[in-house]
N, CA and C of each residue as an Amber inpcrd file, in Angstrom:
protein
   384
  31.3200000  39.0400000  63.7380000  32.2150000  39.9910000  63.1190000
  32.9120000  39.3450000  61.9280000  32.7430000  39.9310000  60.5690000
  33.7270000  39.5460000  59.7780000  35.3550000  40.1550000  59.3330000
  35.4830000  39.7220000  58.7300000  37.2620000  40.3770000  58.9240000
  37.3210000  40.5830000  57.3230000  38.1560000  41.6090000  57.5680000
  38.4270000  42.0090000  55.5100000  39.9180000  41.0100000  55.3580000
  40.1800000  41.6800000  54.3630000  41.2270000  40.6050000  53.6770000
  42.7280000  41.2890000  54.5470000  42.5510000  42.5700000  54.8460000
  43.7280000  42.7810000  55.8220000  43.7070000  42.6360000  57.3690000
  42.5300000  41.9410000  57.6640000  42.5910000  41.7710000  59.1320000
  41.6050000  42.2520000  60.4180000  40.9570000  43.3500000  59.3820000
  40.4680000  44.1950000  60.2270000  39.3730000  43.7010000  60.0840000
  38.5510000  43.6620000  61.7490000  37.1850000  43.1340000  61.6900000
  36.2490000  44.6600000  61.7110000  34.7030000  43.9740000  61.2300000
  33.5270000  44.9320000  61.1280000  32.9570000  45.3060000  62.5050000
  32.9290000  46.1070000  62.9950000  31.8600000  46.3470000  64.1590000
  30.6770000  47.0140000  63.7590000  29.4410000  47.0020000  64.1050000
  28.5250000  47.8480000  64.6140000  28.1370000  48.5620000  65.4690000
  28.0500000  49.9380000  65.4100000  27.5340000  50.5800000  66.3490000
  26.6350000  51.5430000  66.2220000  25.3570000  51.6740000  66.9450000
  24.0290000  52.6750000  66.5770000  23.8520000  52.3180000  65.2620000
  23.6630000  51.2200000  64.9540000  22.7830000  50.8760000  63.4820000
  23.7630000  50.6320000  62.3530000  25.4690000  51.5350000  62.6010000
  26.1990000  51.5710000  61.3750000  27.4180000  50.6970000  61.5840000
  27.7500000  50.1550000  60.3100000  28.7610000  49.1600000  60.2470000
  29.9080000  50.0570000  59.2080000  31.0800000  49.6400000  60.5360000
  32.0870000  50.1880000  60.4020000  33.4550000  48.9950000  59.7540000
  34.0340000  49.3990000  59.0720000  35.2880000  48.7090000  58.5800000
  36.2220000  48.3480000  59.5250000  36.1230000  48.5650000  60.6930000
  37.0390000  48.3660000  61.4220000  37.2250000  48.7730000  62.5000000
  37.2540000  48.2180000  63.8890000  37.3210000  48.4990000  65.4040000
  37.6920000  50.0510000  65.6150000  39.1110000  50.1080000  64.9490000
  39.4980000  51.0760000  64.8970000  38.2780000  52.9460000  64.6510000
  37.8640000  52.2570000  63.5060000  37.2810000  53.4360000  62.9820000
  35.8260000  53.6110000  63.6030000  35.6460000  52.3080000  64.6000000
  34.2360000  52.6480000  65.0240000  34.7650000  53.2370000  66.3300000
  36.0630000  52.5330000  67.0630000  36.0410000  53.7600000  68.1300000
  36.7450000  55.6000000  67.9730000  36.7660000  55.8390000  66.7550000
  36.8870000  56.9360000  66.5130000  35.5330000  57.9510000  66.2090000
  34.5290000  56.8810000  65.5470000  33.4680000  57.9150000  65.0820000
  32.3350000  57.5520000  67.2100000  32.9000000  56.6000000  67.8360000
  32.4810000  56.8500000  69.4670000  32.6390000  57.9030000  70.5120000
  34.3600000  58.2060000  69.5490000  34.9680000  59.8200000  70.8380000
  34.5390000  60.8690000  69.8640000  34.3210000  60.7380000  68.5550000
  33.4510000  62.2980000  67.9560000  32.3570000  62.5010000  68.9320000
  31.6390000  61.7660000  68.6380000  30.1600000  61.6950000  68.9580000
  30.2270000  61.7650000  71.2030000  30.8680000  61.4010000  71.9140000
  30.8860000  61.3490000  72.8820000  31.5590000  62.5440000  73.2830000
  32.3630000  63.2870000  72.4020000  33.0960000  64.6310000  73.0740000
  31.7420000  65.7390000  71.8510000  30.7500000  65.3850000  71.2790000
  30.0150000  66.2720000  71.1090000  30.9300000  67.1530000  69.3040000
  31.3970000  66.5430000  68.8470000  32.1720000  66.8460000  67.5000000
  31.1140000  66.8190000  66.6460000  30.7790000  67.9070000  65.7370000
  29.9410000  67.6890000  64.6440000  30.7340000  67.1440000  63.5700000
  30.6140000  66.2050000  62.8350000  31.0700000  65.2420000  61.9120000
  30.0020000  64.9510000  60.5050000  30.5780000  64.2070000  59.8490000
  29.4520000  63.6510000  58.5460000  30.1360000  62.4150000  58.3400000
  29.5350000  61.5460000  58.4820000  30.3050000  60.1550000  57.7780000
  29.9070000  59.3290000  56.7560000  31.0650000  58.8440000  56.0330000
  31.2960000  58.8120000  54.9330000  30.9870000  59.0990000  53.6930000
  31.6570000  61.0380000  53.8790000  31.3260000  61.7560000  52.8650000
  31.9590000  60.8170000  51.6800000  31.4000000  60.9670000  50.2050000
  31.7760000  60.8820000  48.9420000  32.2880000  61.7500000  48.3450000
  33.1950000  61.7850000  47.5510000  34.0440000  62.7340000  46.9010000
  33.8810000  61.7290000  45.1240000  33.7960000  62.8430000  44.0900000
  33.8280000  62.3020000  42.7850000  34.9710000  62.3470000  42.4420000
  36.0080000  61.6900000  42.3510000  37.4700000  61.3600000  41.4860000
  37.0560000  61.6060000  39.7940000  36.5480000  61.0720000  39.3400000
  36.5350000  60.5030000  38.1370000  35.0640000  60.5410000  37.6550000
  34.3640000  61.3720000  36.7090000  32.9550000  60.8160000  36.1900000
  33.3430000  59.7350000  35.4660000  31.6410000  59.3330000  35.1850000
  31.6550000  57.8220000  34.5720000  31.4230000  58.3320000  32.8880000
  32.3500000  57.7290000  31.9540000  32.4660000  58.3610000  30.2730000
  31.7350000  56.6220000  29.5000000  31.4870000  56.8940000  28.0770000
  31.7630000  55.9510000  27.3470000  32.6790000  55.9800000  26.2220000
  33.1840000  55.1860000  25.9360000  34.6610000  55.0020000  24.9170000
  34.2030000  53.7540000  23.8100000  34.2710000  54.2200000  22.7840000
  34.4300000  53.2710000  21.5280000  33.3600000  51.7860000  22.3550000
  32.5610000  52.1700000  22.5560000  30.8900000  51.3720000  22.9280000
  31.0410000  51.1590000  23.9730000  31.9800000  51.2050000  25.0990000
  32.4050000  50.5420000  26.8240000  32.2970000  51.6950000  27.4310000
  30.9340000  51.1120000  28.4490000  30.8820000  51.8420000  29.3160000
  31.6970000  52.3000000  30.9040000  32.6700000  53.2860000  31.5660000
  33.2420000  53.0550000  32.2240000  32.4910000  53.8800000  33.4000000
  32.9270000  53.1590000  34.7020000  32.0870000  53.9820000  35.7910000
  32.6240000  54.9170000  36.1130000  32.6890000  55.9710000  37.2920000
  32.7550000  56.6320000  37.9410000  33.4990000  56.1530000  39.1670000
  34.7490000  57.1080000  39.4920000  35.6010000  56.5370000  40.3860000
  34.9800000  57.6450000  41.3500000  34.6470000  57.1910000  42.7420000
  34.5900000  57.5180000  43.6330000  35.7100000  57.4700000  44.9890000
  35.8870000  58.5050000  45.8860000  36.8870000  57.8760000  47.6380000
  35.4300000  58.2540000  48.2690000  35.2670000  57.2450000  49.3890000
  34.3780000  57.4140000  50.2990000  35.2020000  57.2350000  51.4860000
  35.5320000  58.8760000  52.0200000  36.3330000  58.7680000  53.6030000
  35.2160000  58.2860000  54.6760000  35.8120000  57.9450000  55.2420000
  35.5130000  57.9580000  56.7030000  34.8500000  58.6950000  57.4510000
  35.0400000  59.9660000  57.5780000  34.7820000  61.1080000  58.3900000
  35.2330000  62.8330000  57.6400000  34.0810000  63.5870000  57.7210000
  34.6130000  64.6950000  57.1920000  33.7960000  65.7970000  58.6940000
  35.5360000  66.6470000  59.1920000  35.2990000  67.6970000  60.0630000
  35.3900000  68.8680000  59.4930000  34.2990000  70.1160000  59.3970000
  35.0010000  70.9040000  58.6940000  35.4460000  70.7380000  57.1950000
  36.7480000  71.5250000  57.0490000  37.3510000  71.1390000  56.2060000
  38.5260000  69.8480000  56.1470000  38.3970000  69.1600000  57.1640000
  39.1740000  68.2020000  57.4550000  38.4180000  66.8160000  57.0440000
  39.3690000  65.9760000  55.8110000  38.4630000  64.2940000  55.7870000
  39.9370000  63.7220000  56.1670000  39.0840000  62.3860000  57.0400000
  39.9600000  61.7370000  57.9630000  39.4040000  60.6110000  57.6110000
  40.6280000  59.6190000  57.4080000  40.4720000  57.9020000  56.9280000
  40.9830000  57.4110000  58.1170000  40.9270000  56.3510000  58.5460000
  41.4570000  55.5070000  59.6470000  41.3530000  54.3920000  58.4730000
  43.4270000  54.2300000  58.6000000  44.0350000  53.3830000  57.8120000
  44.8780000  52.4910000  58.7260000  44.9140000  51.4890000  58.4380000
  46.3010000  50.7070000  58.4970000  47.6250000  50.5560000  58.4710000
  47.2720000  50.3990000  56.9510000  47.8800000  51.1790000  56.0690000
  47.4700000  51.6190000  54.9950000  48.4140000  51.9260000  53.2520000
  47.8420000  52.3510000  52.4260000  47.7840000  51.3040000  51.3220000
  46.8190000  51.2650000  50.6400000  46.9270000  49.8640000  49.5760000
  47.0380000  51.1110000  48.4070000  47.5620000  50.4520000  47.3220000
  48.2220000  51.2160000  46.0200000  46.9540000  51.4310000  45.5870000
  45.7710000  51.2060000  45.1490000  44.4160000  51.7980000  44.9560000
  43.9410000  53.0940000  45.8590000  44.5360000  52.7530000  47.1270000
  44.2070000  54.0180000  47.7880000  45.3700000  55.3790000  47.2020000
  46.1910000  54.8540000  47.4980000  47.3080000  55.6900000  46.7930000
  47.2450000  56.5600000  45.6790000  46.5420000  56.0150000  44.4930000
  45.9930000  56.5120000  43.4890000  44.8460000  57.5940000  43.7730000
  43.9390000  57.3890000  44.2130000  42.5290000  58.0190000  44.8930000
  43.0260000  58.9490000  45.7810000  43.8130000  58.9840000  46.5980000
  44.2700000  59.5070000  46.9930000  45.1480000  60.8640000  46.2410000
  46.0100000  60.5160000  45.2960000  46.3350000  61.8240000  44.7080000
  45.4190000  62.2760000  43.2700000  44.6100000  61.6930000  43.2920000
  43.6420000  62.1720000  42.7240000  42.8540000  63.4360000  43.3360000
  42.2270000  62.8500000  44.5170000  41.5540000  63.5340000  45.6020000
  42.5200000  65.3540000  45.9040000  43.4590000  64.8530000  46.0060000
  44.2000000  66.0160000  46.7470000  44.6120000  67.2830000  45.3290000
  44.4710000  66.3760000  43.9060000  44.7580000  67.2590000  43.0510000
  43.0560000  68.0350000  42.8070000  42.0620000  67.0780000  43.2710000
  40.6640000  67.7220000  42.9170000  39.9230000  68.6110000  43.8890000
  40.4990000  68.0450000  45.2190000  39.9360000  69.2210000  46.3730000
  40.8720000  69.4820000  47.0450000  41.6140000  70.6240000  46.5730000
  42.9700000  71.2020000  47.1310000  42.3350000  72.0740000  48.3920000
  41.1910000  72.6130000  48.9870000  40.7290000  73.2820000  49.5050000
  40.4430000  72.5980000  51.3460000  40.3430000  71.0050000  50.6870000
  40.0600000  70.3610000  52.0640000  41.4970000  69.2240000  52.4360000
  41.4440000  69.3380000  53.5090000  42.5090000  68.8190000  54.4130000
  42.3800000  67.2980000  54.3040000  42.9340000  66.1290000  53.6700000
  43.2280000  64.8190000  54.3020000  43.6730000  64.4630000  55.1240000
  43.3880000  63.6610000  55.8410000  44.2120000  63.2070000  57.0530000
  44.4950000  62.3360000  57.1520000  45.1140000  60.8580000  57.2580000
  45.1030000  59.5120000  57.4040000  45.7200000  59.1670000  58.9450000
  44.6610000  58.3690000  59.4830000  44.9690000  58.2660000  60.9290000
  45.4320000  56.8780000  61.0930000  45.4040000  56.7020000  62.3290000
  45.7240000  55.2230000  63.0010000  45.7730000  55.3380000  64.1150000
  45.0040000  53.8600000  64.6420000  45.1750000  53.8420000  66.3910000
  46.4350000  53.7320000  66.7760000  46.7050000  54.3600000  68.0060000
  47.9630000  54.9760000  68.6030000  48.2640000  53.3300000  69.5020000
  49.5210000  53.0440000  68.9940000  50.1480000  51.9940000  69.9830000
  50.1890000  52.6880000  71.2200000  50.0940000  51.5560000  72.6670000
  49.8730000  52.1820000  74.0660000  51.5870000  52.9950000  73.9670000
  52.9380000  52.6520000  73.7680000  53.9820000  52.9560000  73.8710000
  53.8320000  54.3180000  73.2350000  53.8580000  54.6990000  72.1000000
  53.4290000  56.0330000  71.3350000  52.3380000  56.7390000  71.4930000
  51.7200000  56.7070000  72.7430000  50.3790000  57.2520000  72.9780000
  50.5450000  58.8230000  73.5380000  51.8440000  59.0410000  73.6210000
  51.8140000  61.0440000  74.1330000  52.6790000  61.5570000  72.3200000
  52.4900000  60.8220000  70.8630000  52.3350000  61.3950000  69.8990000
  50.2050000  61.6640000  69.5530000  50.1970000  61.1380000  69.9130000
  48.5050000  61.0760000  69.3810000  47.7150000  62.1400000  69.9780000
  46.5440000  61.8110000  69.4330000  45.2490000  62.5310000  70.0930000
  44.1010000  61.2970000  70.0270000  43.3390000  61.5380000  71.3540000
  42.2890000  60.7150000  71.2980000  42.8570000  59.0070000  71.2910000
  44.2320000  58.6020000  71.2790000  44.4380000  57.5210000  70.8670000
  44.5250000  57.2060000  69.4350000  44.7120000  58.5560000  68.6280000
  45.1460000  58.5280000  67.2100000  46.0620000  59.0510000  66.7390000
  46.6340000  58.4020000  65.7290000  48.3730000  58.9120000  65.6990000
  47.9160000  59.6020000  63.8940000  49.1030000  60.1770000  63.0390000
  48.6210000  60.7220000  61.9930000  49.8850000  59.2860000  61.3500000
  49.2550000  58.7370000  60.4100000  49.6000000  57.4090000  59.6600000
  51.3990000  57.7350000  59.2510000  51.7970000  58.9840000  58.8660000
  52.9630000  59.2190000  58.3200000  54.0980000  59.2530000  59.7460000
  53.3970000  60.1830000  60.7790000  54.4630000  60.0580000  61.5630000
  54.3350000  58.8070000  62.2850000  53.3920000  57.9250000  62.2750000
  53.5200000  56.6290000  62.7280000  54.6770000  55.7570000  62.2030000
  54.2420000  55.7010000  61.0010000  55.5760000  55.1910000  60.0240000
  56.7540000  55.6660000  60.7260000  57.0380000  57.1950000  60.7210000
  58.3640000  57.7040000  60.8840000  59.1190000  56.9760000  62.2760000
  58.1490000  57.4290000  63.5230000  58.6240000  56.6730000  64.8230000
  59.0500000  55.1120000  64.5690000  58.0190000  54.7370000  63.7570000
  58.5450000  52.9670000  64.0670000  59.5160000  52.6070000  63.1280000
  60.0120000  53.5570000  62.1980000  61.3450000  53.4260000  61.9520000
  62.9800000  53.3830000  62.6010000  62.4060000  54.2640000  63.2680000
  63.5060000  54.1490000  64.3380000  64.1320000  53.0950000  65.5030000
């Protein structure tokens, strides 16, 4: 298993490598409670232009999981790149639902579902 720069190690499971424990046991209870899912839809932020001879790419978010109209990240937290992409995303597909999740501490486990909490009211509780 390798670990990213915030901690989180890679798992594999059924062939696919996941960013993080977390997010592989989330795409385990889709798939085990029978959830039709797509993973890791792409969304276009940004086409790729050229400017005064420089070529620039194409900003892409690649979530996690898209239900429905629902895309769901299993975060940590948020890094300021996501942040950006993020209100990008929400100004370009106002139609579909973001979600940002997180595994549910055992203590906060009757806020969650599945053992997933929604990232904001996580924040909020552990403020307190």
């Amino acid at each position: 298993m390798t670990r990213s720069k915030y901690g989180a190690k890679k798992v594999t499971i059924d062939g696919i490598t996941f960013d993080s424990k977390a997010e592989a046991k989330f795409y385990t209870q889709l798939k085990d409670n029978g959830v039709e899912f797509e993973l890791q839809p792409r969304f276009l932020l940004q086409s790729s232009f050229k400017k005064n001879g420089k070529n620039f790419r194409k900003i892409e978010y690649i979530a996690d999981f898209k239900i429905g109209n629902r895309i769901i990240d299993i975060k940590g937290m948020e890094t300021e790149a996501f942040k950006i992409k993020k209100k990008l995303f929400e100004y370009k597909y106002p139609e579909l639902r973001l979600e940002l999740l997180r595994e549910c501490p055992k203590k906060h486990m009757h806020h969650g579902t599945f053992g997933f909490i929604e990232l904001e009211l996580y924040k909020k509780i552990c403020k307190k």
